[in-house]
C-alpha positions as CSV (number, residue, x, y, z in Angstrom):
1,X,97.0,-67.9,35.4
2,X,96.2,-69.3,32.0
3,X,94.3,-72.5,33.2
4,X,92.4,-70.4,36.0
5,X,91.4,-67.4,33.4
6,X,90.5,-70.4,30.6
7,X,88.5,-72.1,33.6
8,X,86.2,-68.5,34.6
9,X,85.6,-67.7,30.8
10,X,83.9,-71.3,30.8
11,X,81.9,-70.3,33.5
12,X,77.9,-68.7,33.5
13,X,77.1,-65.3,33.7
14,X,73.9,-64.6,35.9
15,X,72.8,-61.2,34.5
16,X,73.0,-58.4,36.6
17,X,73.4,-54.7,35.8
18,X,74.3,-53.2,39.2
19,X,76.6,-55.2,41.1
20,X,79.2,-57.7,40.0
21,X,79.0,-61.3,40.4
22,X,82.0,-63.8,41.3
23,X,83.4,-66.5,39.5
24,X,82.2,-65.8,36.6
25,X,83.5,-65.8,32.8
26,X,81.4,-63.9,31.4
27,X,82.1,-61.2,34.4
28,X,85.9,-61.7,33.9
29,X,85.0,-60.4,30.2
30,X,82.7,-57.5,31.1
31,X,85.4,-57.1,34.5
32,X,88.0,-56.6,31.7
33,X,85.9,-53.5,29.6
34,X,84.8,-52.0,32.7
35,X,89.2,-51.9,33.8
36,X,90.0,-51.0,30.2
37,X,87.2,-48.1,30.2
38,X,88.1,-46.5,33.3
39,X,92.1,-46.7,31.7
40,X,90.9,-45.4,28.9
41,X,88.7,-42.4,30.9
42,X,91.6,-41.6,33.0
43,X,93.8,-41.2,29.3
44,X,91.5,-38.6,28.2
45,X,91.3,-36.8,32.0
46,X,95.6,-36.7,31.2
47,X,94.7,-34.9,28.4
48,X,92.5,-32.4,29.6
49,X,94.8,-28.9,28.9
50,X,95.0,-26.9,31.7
51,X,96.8,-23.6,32.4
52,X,100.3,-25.3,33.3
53,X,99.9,-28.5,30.9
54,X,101.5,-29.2,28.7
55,X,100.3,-30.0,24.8
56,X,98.2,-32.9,24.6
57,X,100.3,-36.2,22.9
58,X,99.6,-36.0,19.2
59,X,100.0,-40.0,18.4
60,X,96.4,-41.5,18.2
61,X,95.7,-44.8,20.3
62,X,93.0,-46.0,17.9
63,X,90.8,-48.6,19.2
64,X,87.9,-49.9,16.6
65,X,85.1,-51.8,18.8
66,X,82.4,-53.8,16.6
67,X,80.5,-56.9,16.6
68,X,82.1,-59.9,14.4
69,X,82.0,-59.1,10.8
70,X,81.9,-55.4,10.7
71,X,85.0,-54.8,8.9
72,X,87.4,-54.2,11.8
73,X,90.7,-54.8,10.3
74,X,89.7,-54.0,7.0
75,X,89.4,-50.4,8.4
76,X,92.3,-50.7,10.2
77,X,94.5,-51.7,7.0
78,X,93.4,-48.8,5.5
79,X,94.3,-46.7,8.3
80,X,97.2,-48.0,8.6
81,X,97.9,-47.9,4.7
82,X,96.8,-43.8,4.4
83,X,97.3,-42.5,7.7
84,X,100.7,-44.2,8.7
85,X,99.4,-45.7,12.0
86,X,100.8,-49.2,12.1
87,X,98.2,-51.8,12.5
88,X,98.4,-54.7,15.1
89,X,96.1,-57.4,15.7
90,X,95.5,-60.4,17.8
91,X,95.6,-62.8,15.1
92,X,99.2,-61.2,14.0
93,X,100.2,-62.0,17.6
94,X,98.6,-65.4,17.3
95,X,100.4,-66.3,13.8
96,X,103.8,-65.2,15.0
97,X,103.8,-66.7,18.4
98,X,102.2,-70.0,16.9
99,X,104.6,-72.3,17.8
100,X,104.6,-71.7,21.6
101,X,100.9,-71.0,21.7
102,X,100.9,-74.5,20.5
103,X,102.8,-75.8,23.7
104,X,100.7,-73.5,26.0
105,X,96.7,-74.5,25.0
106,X,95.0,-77.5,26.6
107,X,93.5,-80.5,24.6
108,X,90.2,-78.8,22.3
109,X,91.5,-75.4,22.8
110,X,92.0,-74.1,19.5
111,X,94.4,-71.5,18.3
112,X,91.9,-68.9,18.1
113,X,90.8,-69.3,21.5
114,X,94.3,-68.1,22.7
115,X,93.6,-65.1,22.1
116,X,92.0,-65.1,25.6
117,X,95.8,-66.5,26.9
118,X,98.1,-63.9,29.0
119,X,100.8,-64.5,26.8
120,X,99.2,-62.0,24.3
121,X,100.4,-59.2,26.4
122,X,104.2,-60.2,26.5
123,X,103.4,-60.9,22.8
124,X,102.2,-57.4,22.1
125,X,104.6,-55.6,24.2
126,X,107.4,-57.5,22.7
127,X,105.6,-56.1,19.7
128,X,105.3,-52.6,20.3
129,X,109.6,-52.6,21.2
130,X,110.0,-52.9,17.3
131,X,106.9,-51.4,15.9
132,X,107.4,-48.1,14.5
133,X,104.9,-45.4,16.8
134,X,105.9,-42.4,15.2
135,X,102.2,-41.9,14.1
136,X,100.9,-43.8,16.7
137,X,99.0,-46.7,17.1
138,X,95.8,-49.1,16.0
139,X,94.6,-52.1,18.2
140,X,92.9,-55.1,16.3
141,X,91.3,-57.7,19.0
142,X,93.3,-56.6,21.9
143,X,92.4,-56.6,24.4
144,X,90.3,-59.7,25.4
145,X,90.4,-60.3,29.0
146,X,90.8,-58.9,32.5
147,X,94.2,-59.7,32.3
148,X,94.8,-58.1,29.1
149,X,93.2,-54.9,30.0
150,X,94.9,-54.6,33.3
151,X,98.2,-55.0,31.0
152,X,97.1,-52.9,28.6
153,X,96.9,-50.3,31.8
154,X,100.3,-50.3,32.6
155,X,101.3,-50.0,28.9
156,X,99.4,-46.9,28.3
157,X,101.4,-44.5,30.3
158,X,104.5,-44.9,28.7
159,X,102.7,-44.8,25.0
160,X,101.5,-41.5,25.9
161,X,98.6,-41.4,23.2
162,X,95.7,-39.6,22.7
163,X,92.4,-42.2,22.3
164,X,90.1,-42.0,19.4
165,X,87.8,-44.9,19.6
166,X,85.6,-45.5,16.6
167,X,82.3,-48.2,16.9
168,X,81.0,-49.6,14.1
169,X,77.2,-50.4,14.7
170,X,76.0,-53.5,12.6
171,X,72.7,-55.1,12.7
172,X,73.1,-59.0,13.4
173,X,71.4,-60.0,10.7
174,X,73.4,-58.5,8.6
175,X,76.4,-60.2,10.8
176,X,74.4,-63.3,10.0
177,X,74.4,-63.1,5.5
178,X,78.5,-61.9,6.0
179,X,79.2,-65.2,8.0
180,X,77.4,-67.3,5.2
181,X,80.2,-66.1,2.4
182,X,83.1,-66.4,4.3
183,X,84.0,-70.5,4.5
184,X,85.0,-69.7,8.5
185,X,85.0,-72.0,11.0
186,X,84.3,-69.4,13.3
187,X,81.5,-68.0,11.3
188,X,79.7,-71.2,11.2
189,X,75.9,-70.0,12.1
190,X,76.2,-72.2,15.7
191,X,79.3,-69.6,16.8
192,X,78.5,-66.5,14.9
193,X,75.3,-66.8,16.7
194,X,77.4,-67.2,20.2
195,X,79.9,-64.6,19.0
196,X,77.2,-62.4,18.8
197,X,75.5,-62.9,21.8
198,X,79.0,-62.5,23.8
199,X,79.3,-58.9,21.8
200,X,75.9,-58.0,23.0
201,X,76.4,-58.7,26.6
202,X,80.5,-56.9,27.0
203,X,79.7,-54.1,24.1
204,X,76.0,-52.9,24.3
205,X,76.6,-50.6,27.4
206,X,79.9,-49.6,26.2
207,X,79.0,-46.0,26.5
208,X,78.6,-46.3,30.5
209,X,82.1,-47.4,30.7
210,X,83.3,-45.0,28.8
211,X,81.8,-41.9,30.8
212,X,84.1,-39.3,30.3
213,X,85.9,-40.7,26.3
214,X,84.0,-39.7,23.1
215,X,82.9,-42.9,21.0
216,X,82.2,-42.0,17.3
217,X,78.9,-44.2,16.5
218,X,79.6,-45.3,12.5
219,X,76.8,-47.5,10.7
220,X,78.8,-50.5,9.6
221,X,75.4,-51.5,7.5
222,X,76.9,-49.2,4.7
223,X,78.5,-49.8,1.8
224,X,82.5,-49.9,2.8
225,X,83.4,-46.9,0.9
226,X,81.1,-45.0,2.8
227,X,82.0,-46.1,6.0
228,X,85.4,-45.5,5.2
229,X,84.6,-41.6,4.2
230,X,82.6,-41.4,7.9
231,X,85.9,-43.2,9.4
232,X,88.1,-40.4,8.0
233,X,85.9,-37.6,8.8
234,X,86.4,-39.0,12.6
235,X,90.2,-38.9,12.2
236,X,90.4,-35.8,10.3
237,X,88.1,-34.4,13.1
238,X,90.9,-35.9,15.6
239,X,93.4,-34.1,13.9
240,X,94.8,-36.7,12.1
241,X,96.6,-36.3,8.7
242,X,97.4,-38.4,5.8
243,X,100.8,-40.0,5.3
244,X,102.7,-38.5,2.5
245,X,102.3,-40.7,-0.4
């Protein structure tokens, strides 16, 4: 499954907004928001109370969704640091899983590019068996790929969260000057400009595939402090409260 997934992300998307294409990588991304949107739709249809229902689940599922740069897992430190929702991301799967990772990618492949492996979703469910979900959950990079999402689907029921999905809108020039201070490899301007570009074509028509979940819009041009304020008036508004300090 790993070589065959590794082989269609390699492969050219022909753009086309109302059917879907096959054998393409590019499709297998978009393939994988579309699955994760309508998982994510059919989590807030659960939700909806009705006379027999019982109380919606008060543990958040938070999801941030942003273009490279925009202060993703900043945000979701701080969340995790004043609200109590534990924090896990892709790279923290990548790091501790590092020396099988190493075993499983091809020649070239770098560790980063794992993140597009299966094995992240044994990795995060192995996760999720020790990580502490009193207060819920946030999601930092995951997940990444049809197979990830459809994963991600049979997680959900069990988690029985409420979504509260949070996009940070940043323009890509302003992507562009945060890539030049960071030192990254994968911020040198060749891939931030491709990183970019992939965003664009999964992200920008998010909203479609997310027909019946509410997406908070934040401008992630603003100075972090005030994005932060705008973050917590979207989790207050959830219902969210802080931890006890």
């Amino acid at each position: 499954m790993a070589l065959v997934l590794n082989d269609l992300l390699r492969e050219p998307w022909h753009t086309c907004r109302l059917r879907i294409l096959s054998r393409s990588g590019d499709d297998m991304r978009r393939s994988a928001l579309l699955i994760l949107s309508l998982v994510l739709a059919n989590i807030v249809n659960a939700q909806t109370p009705s006379p027999t229902a019982p109380s919606r689940p008060s543990r958040p599922l938070i999801i941030l969704i942003g273009p490279p740069l925009s202060g993703k897992t900043t945000f979701a430190g701080s969340i995790s640091h004043l609200y109590g929702v534990p924090s896990i991301s892709i790279e923290d799967l990548i790091r501790d899983n590092t020396a099988e990772l190493d075993k499983l990618r091809g020649q070239g492949v770098s560790l980063a590019e794992m993140r597009y492996d299966p094995a992240m979703s044994r990795y995060l469910r192995e996760r999720l068996k020790t990580a502490d979900l009193g207060h819920g959950i946030t999601l930092d990079g995951y997940p990444a790929t049809l197979f990830q999402a459809e994963e991600l689907a049979k997680i959900f029921p069990d988690l029985k969260m409420k979504l509260i999905a949070l996009r940070l809108q940043v323009p890509d020039d302003t992507v562009r000057e945060r890539a030049k201070t960071t030192g990254r490899e994968s911020d040198r301007p060749q891939i931030i400009e491709q990183r970019l570009k992939d965003y664009h074509r999964e992200m920008d028509a998010i909203s479609l595939y997310f027909p019946n979940a509410k997406i908070v819009d934040l401008d992630g041009s603003l100075p972090e402090a005030k994005i932060w304020k705008a973050i917590q008036t979207a989790l207050d508004e959830a219902g969210l409260k802080l931890a006890p300090m």
